[in-house]
BATIBA-186897 format. One record per residue (C-alpha): x, y, z. Coordinates in steps of 0.02 Angstrom, whole numbers, plus 50000, padded with zeros to 5 digits. Example, Ala and Ser with C-alpha at 12.3 -4.5 7.8 and 13.67 -1.06 7.14 Angstrom:
BEGIN
506154977550390 506844994750357 
//
This chain:
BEGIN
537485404554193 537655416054340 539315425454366 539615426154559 540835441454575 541985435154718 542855445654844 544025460054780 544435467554952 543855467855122 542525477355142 541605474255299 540105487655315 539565493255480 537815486055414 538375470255356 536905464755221 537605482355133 539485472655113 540295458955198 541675456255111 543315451855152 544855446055089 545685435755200 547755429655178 547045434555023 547645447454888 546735454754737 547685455354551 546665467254419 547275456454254 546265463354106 544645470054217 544575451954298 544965450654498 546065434954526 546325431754743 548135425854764 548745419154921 549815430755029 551625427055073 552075414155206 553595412455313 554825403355346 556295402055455 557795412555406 558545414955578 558215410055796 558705418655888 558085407356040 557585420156140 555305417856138 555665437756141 554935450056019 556015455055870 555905475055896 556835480955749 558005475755585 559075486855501 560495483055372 562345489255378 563725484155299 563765465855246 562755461955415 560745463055462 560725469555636 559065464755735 558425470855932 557635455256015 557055455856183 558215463356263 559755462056158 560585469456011 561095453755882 562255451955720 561305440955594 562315435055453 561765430855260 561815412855340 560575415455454 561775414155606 561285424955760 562945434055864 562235443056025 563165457856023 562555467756189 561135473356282 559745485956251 558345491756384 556425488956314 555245478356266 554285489256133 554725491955922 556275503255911 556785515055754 558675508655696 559445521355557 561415520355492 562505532755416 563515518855353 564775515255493 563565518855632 562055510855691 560895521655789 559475514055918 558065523955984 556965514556090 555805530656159 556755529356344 558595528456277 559615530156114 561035516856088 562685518555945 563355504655884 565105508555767 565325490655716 566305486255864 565765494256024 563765496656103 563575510956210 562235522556250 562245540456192 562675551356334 562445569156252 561485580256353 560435586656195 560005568656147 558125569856142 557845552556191 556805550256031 555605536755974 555905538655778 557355543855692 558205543655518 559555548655404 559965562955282 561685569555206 562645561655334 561705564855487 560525557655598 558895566055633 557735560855814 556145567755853 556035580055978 554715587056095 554085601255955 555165597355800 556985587355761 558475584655835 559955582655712 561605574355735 563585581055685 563975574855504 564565555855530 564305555555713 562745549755772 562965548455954 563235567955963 561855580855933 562255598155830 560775605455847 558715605855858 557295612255741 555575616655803 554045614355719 553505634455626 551905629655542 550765624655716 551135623255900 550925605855891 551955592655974 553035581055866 552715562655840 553885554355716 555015558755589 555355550155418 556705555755276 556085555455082 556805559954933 558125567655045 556655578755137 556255577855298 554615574055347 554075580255524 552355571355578 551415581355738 550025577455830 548815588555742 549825595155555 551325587855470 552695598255386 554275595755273 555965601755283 557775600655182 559485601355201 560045617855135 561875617155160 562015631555303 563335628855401 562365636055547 560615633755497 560545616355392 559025612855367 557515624455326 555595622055299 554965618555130 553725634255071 552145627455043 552385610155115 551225611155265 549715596155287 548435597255391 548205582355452 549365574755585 550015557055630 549125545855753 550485533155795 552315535655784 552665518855719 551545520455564 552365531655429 553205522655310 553945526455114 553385518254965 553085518554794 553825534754782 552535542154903 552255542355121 550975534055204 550465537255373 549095533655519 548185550155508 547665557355697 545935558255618 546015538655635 546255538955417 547655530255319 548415542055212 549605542855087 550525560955016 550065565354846 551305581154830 551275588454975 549355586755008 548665571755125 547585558554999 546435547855085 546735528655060 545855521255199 543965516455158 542265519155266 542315502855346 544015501655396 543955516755485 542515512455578 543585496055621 544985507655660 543915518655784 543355503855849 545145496255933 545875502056107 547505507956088 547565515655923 549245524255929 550395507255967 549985505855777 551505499355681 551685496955489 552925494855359 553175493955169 553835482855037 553525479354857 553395463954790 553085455354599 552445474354542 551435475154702 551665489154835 551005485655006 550845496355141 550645483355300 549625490955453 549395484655608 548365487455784 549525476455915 548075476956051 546585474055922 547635460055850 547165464955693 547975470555530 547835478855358 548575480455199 548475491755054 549005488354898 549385502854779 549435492654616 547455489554662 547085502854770 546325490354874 546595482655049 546585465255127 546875458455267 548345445955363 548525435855511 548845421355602 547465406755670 548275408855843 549025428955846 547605435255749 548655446755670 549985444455553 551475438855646 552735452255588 553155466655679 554585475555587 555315470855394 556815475055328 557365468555117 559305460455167 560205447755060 559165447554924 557645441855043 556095451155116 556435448255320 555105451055455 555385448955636 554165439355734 553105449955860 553235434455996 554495420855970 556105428855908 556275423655759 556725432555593 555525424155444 555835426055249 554285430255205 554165421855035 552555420154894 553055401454872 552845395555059 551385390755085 551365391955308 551835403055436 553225393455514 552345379255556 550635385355553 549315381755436 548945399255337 546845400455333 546235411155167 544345416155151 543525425655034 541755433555079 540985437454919 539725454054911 537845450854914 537185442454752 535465447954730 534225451054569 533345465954626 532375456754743 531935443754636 532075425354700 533795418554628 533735398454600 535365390254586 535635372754543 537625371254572 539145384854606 540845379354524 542265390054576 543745391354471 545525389754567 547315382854526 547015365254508 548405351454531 549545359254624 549195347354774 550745338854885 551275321854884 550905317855029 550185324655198 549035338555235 548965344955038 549085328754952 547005331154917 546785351454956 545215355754990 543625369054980 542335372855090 540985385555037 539685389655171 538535404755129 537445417855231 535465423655164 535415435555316 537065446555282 538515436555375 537605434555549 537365417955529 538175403355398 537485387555315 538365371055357 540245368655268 540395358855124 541925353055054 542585348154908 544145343554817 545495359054730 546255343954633 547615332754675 549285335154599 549315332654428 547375335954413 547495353254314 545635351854255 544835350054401 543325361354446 542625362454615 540705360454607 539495361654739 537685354954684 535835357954763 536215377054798 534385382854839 533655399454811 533715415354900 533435434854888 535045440354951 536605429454981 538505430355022 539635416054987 541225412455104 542675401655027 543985395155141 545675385955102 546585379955235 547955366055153 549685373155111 549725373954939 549755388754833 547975395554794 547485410054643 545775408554644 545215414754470 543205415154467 541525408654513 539695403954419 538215396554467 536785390554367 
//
């Protein structure tokens, strides 16, 4: 028996006969030194807005979700129902941050307050017409050309005063609040500052809390598991461990990352999930994105048949649900581990295994069996018999064999193995799985003999 170690991550080498590998809709689970591939989240409608206009932005307050769409500013209730509430300029992702009774829109050409009863655009003079923003001890914070801008206590809409950047004459990019600390992200260094109670001076630099790396796109820090993660300006992901920039981001995916036009209109967000932390990355004009997962330390990848990327463009956890807004259509998705589409599209997984060699030995192989959930097929309809199909590459992923398909199991069938028979021989192969039916996949492991 030959084990066939499966994808764990994607991997794509810029040779590819080094590593192929991918992980596709696809997420790997370390249970006990073995690598089970689970199926990533679908979506499915939680709110329409009816608009075919990009959701820009979702941020809770109160009892109500608050979302930008197109061009409007919208109440959506734990019902899913969708009240316009007024109009707000832009067609880009916008930074939303409450201090409870306030809701505070920057869009990057305009900042908008909305108290709960009445829109209106803030009018201060000092207003740095910020991309980013966020909130600490009852203020506001916006980016500003070399550092912060910070508003009065409970009063978002009017500015108090501004902090610039000490540690390098660097322009600011985006600003993020942690552990009640105030991270300020620059082109070139990042730094980190705290409220220190001054009535005149309120907020100070942290001593020692200077990194040396800076952020590449505004829209790409992002807080999670008790730790920041950013878009480096070096093209890296990182994450903070302390105060010192730890590299995340693998070889390959940077040279993917290098490789896109239009680096900085990256956008990413965070959520955690069954004892999984994922750090969601994506590259609009590549169409492309990436996600780490800190449980593994690994990344995968999401997206669409038709987008390419995955189709959310801003998250937000309200009413007990993990939303996303749609990057195209309006709508606001629950994006949920037991759907099994993404609306109404079918959800592709593949799985790119590495090369399978015998130190240059010829390998003979009789049949592959792969090892998945069995049974859990639908009743009827696309499901009802779930299939397979395994192709595989001798020449490093340039080109593929024919597909062959076979049967996951129809419901009810828990025993069933997939098997594919007459398998050849070969010096150096990868094997690519794909599962296309919308049913819930794990798939658990893979032999050959």
């Amino acid at each position: 028996m030959y084990p066939i170690p499966f994808a764990s991550q994607s991997y794509q080498n810029r040779s590819l006969p080094v590593s192929a590998q991918r992980c596709f809709n696809l997420y790997p689970e370390i249970i006990d030194q073995q690598i089970v591939l689970h199926g990533t989240p679908g979506l499915k409608v939680f709110a329409d807005s009816l608009t075919s206009e990009a959701v820009r932005g979702l941020k809770v307050m109160g009892s109500l979700l608050y979302a930008v769409i197109g061009g409007g500013l919208y109440s959506v209730a734990p019902t899913g129902v969708v009240t316009k509430i007024g109009n707000i300029t832009g067609t880009t992702l916008v930074s939303m941050s409450t201090t409870g009774t306030e809701l505070s829109i920057s869009t990057g050409a305009g900042g908008y307050i909305y108290d709960g009863t009445t829109l209106s655009s803030i009018s201060d003079v000092d207003y740095p017409v910020s991309s980013t923003s966020a909130f600490i001890n009852q203020r506001i914070i916006y980016e500003s050309t070399f550092g912060f801008t910070y508003s009065e206590l409970d009063d978002a809409g009017t500015m108090s005063g501004t902090v610039n950047g000490t540690g390098d004459p660097d322009n600011a990019v985006a600003v993020l609040v942690d552990h009640l600390e105030v991270w300020l992200f620059g082109a070139k260094s990042t730094e980190v500052w705290y409220n220190s109670g001054d009535s005149v001076t309120p907020f100070e630099r942290l001593a020692g809390a200077f990194l040396e790396v800076g952020c590449g796109a505004k829209h790409s820090p992002a807080k999670l598991d008790n730790s920041v993660y950013w878009l480096g300006n070096d093209w890296a992901v990182y994450r903070a461990n302390g105060y010192s920039p730890e590299r995340i981001s693998t070889s390959a995916i940077e040279y993917a990352i290098k490789g896109y036009t239009n680096k900085t209109g990256a956008i990413a967000f965070a959520y955690t999930e069954e004892g999984h932390s994922f750090y969601q990355l994506t590259f609009p004009s590549a169409k492309k994105t990436w996600v780490y997962d800190s449980a593994s330390n690994r990344w995968h990848e999401r997206g669409s048949i038709t987008a390419g990327r995955h189709r959310a463009n801003c998250y937000v956890y309200a009413f007990g649900r993990h939303l996303v807004g749609d990057y195209d259509n309006g709508i606001i998705y629950e994006m949920s581990l037991d759907t099994y589409l993404d609306g109404d599209e079918t959800i592709q997984r593949i799985a790119i295994s590495p090369p399978l060699n015998q130190n240059g030995e010829t390998v003979f192989l009789s049949k592959i069996w792969i090892d998945v959930e069995s049974g859990g097929g639908l009743t009827t309809g696309q499901g009802s018999d779930p299939q397979a199909m395994l192709n595989h590459s001798d020449d490093g992923g340039r080109t593929w064999s024919n597909e062959r398909w076979r049967t996951m199991g129809k419901v009810g069938e828990y025993f069933k193995r997939s098997i594919w028979r007459r398998c050849g021989s070969f010096k150096s192969r990868i094997y690519r799985l794909v599962i296309s039916d919308p049913i819930k996949v794990a798939i658990i492991g893979a032999h050959g003999e």
